[in-house]
DRENKE-964144 format. One record per residue (C-alpha): x negated, y, z negated; residue in one letter. Coordinates in steps of 0.1 Angstrom, whole numbers, plus 2048, in hexadecimal, padded with zeros to 3 digits. Layout:
BEGIN
XYZa
...
END
This chain:
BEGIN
3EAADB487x
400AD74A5x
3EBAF04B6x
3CBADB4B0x
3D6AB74BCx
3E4AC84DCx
3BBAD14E5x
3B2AB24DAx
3D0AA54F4x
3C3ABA511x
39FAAF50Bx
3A9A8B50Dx
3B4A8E52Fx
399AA5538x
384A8652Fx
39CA6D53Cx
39DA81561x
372A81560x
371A59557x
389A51574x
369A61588x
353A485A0x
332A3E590x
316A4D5A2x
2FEA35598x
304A1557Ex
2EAA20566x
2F6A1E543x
2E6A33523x
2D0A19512x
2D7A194E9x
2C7A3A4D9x
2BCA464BAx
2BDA6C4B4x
2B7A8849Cx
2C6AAC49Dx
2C8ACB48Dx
2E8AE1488x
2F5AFC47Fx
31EB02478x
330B24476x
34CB23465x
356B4746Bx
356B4D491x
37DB3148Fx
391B4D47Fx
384B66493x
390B524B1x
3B0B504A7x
3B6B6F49Ax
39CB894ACx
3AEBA749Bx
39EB98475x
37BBA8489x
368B8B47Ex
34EB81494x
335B6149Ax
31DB5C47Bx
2F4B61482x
2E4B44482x
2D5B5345Cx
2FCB4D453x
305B2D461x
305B0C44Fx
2E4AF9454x
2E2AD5456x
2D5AB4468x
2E2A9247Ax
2D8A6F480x
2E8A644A1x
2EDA454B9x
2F6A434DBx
300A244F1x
30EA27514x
32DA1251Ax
330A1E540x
316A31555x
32AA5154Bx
337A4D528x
323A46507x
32EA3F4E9x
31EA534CAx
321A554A8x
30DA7048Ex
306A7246Ax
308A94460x
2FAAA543Fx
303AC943Fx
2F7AE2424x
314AF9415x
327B053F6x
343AE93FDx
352AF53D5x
359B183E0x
373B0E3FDx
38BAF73E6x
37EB043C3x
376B283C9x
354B203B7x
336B303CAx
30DB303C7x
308B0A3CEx
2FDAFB3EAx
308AD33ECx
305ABF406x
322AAE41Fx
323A8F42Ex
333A87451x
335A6A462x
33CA73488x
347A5C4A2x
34DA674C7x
353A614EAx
335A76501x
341A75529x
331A83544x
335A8B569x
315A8256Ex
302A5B56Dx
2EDA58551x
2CCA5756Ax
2D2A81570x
2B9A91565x
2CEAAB555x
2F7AA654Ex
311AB853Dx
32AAA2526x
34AAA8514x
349A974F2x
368A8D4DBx
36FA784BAx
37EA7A494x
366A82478x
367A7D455x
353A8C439x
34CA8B415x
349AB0408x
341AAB3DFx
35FA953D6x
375A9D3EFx
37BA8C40Fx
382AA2431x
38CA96455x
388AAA476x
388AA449Ax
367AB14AAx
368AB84D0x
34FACA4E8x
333AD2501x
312AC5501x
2F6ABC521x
2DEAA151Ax
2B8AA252Ex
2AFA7F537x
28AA79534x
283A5C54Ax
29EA4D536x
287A4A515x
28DA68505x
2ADA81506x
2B1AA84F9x
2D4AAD4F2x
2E0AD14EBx
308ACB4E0x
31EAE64D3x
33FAD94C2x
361AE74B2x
36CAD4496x
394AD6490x
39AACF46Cx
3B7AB7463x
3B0ABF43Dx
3B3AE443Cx
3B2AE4413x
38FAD1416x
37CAE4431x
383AFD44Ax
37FAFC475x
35DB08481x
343B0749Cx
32CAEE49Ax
306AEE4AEx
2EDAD74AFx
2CBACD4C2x
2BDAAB4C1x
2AAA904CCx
2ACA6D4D8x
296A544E0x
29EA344F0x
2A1A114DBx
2AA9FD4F2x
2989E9510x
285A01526x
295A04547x
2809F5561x
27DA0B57Ex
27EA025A5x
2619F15B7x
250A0A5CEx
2589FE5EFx
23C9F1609x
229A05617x
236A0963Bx
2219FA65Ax
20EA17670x
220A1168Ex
20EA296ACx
226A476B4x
22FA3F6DCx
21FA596F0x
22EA74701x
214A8B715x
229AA5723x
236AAE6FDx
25AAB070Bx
26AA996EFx
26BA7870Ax
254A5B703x
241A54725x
24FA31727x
274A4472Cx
265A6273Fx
266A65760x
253A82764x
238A7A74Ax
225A94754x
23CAB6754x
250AC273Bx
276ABB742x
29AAB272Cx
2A2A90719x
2C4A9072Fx
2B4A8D74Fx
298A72743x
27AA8A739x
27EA9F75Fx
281AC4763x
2A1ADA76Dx
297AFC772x
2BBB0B777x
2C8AF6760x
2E7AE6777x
2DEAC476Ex
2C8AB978Cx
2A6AB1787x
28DAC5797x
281AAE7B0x
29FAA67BFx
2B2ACA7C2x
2B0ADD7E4x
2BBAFE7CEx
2A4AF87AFx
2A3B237A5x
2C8B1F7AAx
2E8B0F795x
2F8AF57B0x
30BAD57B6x
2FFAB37B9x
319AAF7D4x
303ACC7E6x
2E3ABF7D9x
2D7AD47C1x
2E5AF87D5x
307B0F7CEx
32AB0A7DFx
320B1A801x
337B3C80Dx
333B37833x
344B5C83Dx
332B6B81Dx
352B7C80Fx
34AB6C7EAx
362B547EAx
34FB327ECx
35AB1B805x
36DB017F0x
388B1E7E9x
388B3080Ax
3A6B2881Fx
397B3783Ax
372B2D83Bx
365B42855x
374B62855x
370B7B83Bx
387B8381Fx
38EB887FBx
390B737DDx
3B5B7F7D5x
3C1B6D7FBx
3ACB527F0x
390B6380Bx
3AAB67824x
3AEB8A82Fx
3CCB9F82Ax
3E7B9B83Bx
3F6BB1854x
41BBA3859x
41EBBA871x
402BB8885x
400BDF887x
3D9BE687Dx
3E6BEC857x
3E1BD083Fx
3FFBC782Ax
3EDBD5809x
3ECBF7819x
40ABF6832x
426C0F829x
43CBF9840x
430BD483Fx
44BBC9856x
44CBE486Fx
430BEF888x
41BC14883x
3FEC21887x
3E5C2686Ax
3E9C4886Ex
407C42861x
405C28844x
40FC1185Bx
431C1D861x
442C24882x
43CC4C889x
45AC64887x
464C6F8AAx
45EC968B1x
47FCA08B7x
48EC8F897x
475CA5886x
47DCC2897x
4A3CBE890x
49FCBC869x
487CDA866x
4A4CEC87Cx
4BFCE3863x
4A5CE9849x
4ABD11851x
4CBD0F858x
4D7D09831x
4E4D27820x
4F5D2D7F9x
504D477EBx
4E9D607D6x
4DFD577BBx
4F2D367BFx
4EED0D7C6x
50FD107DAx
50CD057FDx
51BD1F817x
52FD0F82Ex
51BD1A84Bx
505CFF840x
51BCE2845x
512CDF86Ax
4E8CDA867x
4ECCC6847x
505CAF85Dx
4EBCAA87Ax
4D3C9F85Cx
4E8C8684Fx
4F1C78870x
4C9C76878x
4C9C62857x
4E5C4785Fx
4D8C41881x
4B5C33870x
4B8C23853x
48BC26850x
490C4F849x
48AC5A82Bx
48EC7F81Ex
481C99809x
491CB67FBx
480CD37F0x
48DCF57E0x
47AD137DFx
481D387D7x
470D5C7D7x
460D697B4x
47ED837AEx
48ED7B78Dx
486D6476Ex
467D45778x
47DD2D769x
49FD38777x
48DD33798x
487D11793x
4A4D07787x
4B4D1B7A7x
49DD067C0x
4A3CE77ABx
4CACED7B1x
4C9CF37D3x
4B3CD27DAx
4CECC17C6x
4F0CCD7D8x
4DDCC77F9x
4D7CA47F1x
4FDCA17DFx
506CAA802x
4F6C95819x
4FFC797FFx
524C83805x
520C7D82Cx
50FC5C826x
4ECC5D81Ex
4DFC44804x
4D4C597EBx
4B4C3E7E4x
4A8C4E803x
4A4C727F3x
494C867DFx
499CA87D5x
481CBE7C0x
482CE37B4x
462CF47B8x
46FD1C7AFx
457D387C0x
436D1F7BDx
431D1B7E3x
43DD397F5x
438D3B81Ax
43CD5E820x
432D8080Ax
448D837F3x
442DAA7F3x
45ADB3811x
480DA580Fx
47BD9082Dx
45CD7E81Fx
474D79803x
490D6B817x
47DD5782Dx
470D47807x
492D3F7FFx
495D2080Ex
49ECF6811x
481CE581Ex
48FCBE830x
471CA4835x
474C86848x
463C6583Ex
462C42843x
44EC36825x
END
């Protein structure tokens, strides 16, 4: 029971939430008589509630047959008000007597609340119905609460199909028992016909203004009638589509500015940057230097971009960098073959000492050298004990020319084993003159 009035609370506010709804229109159902036919199953309940009992929905051969009168008044343009007599053909007896094989006959009377989404002009809308019904089965009186779906076909608002399927939840279990409930009826109107709308008058002809170039702009606002052209620029053409007209654009194959009537930004030095971003108008140069060329800081021949030395004068032979005098050269390739180790060794002899000295000098007195130091060896022995050999000399001469001063930023000192021999390294003084420190001066 509790189960039953907490559907029939949750429909009530289903209909409650639908007649709080704006009215479409203000139509309201005019009062109908109707006629249906039904059919109830009483089986298909207690198969819904318990599906593991495996009974199904009765044939229609099974269900209870029956008829109604109805009538139907609208009290808004959304809800109606209905109420059905209902005789339904059944063995009432066998439910509270458990006496079978007649069929008698039970009387309902239905009353019911039918809203809509929908005005009652739509052609076709679905409604929710709910109400309390009472019947008279043999002696015995039964109540129920019968709620459900239905759509009603408005036919010009004279006659209405209404297909309605119902579940009625018995309050008097011992009387009669839940079941679906289906009918199809019929429903005429009884009430005043509903007059419909005046057709409106029939509109005046009016002649459609003429536009002879077919562009979209009446010849009264074009101002070239006679050529095809844009609405936005009063009916004229615009070829390039900047937003001059035709007539009145020097450049008219060619997007422009009004300000330079009709024609591009002009780009006097033609280095494709216009003249309204050029700083320098008449010379050459590139976008990035807003068409300015590139610098040259130093005014040495070698732009700044490609200048080694930006702030010092060279020739481009040289990146731009001042050129190493001769004799320094001359000096560190000297020293260069004057640095000995022990065999087999990355110790310095001390025979060294002198050159590396007169290297490291060279480097104080101009702080624009830089240096390179590369170890090399002959191919006797392992490959990569070799370069790890030459990569160890490299290093010690560099430790020691960082000892007498030199900023070790301004070396670098690589390994490069027996890859890049200079002699053959077939005769022992091929191989010895391999074994060597190679010093290179730079200033970039």
């Amino acid at each position: 029971m509790k189960q039953k009035l907490s559907v029939l609370l949750a429909l009530l506010i289903a209909f409650n939430a639908v007649m709080a709804q704006n009215a479409r229109n203000s139509a309201k159902k005019s009062p109908l008589l109707g006629i249906h036919f039904n059919a109830a199953d009483f089986v298909a309940p207690s198969g819904i509630r318990d599906p593991l009992s495996g009974k199904v929905y009765s044939s229609i051969k099974q269900m209870t047959k029956g008829f109604s009168l109805s009538y139907w008044k609208g009290l808004t343009n959304k809800i109606d008000f209905a109420v059905k007599a209902n005789a339904m053909f059944r063995d009432y007896s066998g439910l509270y007597r458990n006496i079978y094989g007649k069929t008698e006959i039970g009387l309902e009377l239905e009353p019911f609340l039918s809203v809509r989404p929908y005005g009652d002009n739509t052609t076709i809308a679905p409604f929710l119905s709910v109400g309390l019904g009472g019947g008279l089965y043999n002696d015995k009186l039964g109540a129920y609460v019968p709620a459900g779906v239905g759509f009603q076909i408005n036919l010009s608002s004279m006659t209405y199909i209404i297909p309605q399927a119902q579940y009625k939840f018995v309050l008097t279990e011992k009387i009669l028992s839940d079941n679906l409930f289906y009918s199809l009826g019929i429903a005429q109107n009884i009430g005043k016909e509903k007059a419909m709308p005046a057709p409106p008058p029939p509109a005046p002809v009016v002649e459609a203004p003429k536009d002879r170039d077919g562009d979209g702009v009446i010849d009264a606002d074009d101002k070239c009638p006679d050529v095809k052209g844009l609405a936005s620029l009063q009916g004229c053409p615009d070829r390039d589509g900047d937003g001059i007209t035709d007539a009145d654009d020097k450049c008219p194959d060619v997007k422009g500015l009004a300000k330079y009537n009709g024609c591009a930004i002009p780009d006097t030095d033609k280095d494709g940057v216009n003249d309204e971003q050029d700083k320098c108008i008449s010379v050459a140069g590139v976008a990035r230097y807003q068409g300015c060329p590139i610098p040259d800081g130093d005014n040495d021949g070698v732009n700044d971009e490609e200048d080694k030395c930006p702030t010092t004068s060279g020739p481009v032979s040289n990146q731009g960098c001042p050129e190493i005098q001769q004799s320094v050269i001359d000096k560190i390739n000297y020293a260069a073959k004057n640095i000995f180790f022990e065999t087999g060794s990355a110790k310095l002899l001390a025979k060294s000492y002198k050159s590396l000295n007169e290297v490291a000098k060279i480097m104080s007195e101009d702080a624009s050298l830089m240096l390179d130091i590369d170890g090399h060896t002959d191919n006797t022995g392992a490959a990569d004990k070799n370069q790890t050999l030459s990569e160890s000399r490299a290093a010690a001469v560099k430790a020691y020319l960082s000892s007498k001063g030199v900023d070790e930023s301004k070396m670098t000192a690589a390994g490069h084993g027996a890859d890049d021999p200079i002699a053959d390294n077939k005769t022992a003084a091929g191989r010895a003159k391999n074994r060597r420190v190679e010093m290179k001066a730079r200033n970039y």
